[in-house]
C-alpha positions as CSV (number, residue, x, y, z in Angstrom):
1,X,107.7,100.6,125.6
2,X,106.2,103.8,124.4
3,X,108.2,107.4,124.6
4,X,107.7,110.8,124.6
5,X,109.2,111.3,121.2
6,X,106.1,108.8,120.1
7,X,103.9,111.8,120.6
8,X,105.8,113.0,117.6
9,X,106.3,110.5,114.9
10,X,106.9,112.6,112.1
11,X,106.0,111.5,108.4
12,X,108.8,108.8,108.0
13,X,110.0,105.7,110.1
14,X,113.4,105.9,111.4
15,X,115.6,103.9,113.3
16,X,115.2,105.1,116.7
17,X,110.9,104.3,116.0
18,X,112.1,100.2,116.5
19,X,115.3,100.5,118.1
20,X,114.3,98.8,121.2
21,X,111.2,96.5,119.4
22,X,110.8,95.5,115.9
23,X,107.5,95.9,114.7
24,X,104.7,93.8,112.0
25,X,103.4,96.1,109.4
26,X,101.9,95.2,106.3
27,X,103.0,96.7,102.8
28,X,100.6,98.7,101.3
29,X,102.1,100.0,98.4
30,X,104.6,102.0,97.1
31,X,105.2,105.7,96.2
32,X,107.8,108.0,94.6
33,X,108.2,111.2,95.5
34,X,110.8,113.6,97.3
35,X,113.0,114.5,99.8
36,X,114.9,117.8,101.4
37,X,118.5,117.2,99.7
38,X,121.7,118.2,101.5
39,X,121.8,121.2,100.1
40,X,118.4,122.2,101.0
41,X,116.9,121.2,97.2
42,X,114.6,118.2,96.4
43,X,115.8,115.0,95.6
44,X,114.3,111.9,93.9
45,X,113.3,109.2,96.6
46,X,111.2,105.9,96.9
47,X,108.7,105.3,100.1
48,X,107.4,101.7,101.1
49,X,103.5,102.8,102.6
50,X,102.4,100.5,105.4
51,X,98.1,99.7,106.0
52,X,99.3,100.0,109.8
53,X,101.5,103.2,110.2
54,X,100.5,106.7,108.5
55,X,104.5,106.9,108.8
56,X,106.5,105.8,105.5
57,X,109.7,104.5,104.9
58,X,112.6,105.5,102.7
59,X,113.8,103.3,100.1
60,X,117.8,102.4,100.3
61,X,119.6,100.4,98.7
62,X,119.9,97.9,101.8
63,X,116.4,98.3,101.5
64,X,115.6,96.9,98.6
65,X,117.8,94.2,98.6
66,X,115.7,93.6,102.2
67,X,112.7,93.0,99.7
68,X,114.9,90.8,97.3
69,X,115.7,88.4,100.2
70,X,112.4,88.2,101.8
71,X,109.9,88.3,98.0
72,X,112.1,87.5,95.4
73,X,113.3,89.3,92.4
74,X,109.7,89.6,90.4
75,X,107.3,92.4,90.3
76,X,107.0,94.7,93.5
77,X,103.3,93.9,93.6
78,X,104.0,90.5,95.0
79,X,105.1,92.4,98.5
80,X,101.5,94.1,98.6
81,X,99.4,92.9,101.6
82,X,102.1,90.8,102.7
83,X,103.6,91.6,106.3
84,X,107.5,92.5,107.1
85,X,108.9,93.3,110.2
86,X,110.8,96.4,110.8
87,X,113.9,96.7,112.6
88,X,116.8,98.2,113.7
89,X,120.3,97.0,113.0
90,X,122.7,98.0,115.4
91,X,125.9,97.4,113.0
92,X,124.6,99.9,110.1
93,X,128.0,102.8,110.2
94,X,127.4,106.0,109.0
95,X,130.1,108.1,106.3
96,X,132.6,107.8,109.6
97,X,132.2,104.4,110.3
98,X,130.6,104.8,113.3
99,X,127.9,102.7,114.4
100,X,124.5,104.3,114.5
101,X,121.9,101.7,113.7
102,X,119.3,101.7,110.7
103,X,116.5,100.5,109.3
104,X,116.2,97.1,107.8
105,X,113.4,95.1,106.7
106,X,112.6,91.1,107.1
107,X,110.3,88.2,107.6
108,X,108.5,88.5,110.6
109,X,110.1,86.4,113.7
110,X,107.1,86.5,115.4
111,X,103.2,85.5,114.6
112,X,101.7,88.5,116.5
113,X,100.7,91.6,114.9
114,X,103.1,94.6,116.2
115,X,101.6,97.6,117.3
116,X,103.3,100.6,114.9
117,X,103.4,103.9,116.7
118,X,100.8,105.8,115.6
C-alpha cells in the first residue's frame, strides 16, 4: 500500500519505507560518504546503492553482519547484482529500550520482484 509520505522518499531508506511490506532490491554497489552528526558536523558513513531505488541505505553494524549471514565473509563484490530483501524488524530498541523497528537486510522470501518506492 502506497502513502502520502511516498511522495517524499528522501535520499535514504528507512524503516517506516517497509514497515508494512518488505521489498526485493538488487545491490548495486557500495559507497562511502557522509552523514549530518549529532552535533550538526559530518560523520563518516557507508551506503548500500540499490539498481531499483534512487534511495540508499546506511550501513550499521546489524547491517553488515545482515550481509555476513546472507553472502558470506569474502569480498563485498560477491553481493553486487545479487537481490536482498529489505525489511523492517519490529524488535530493533532504540538508546531507551523502546521498541521502534529498523532496517534489516535478508534473503528474499519471496520470488517476485518488489516494487521499491520510487
Amino acid at each position: 500500500m502506497e502513502t502520502f509520505d511516498d511522495l517524499l522518499p528522501g535520499k535514504l531508506f528507512n524503516a517506516d519505507a517497509v514497515r508494512d511490506q518488505p521489498i526485493v532490491l538488487t545491490i548495486k554497489g557500495f559507497e562511502r560518504g557522509t552523514l549530518k552528526g549529532k552535533n550538526g558536523g559530518e560523520e563518516a558513513a557507508a551506503f548500500i546503492e540499490f539498481e531499483d531505488s534512487p534511495r540508499r541505505m546506511v550501513v550499521k553494524p546489524s547491517i553488515v553482519d545482515n550481509l555476513k549471514e546472507i553472502f558470506g565473509k569474502g569480498a563485498r563484490e560477491a553481493a553486487i547484482g545479487q537481490r536482498v530483501e529489505l525489511y523492517c524488524d519490529p524488535n530493533v530498541r532504540d538508546a531507551a529500550q523502546k521498541k521502534v523497528g529498523g532496517l534489516r537486510l535478508r534473503k528474499p522470501t519471496t520470488t517476485e520482484k518488489g516494487a521499491a518506492p520510487f
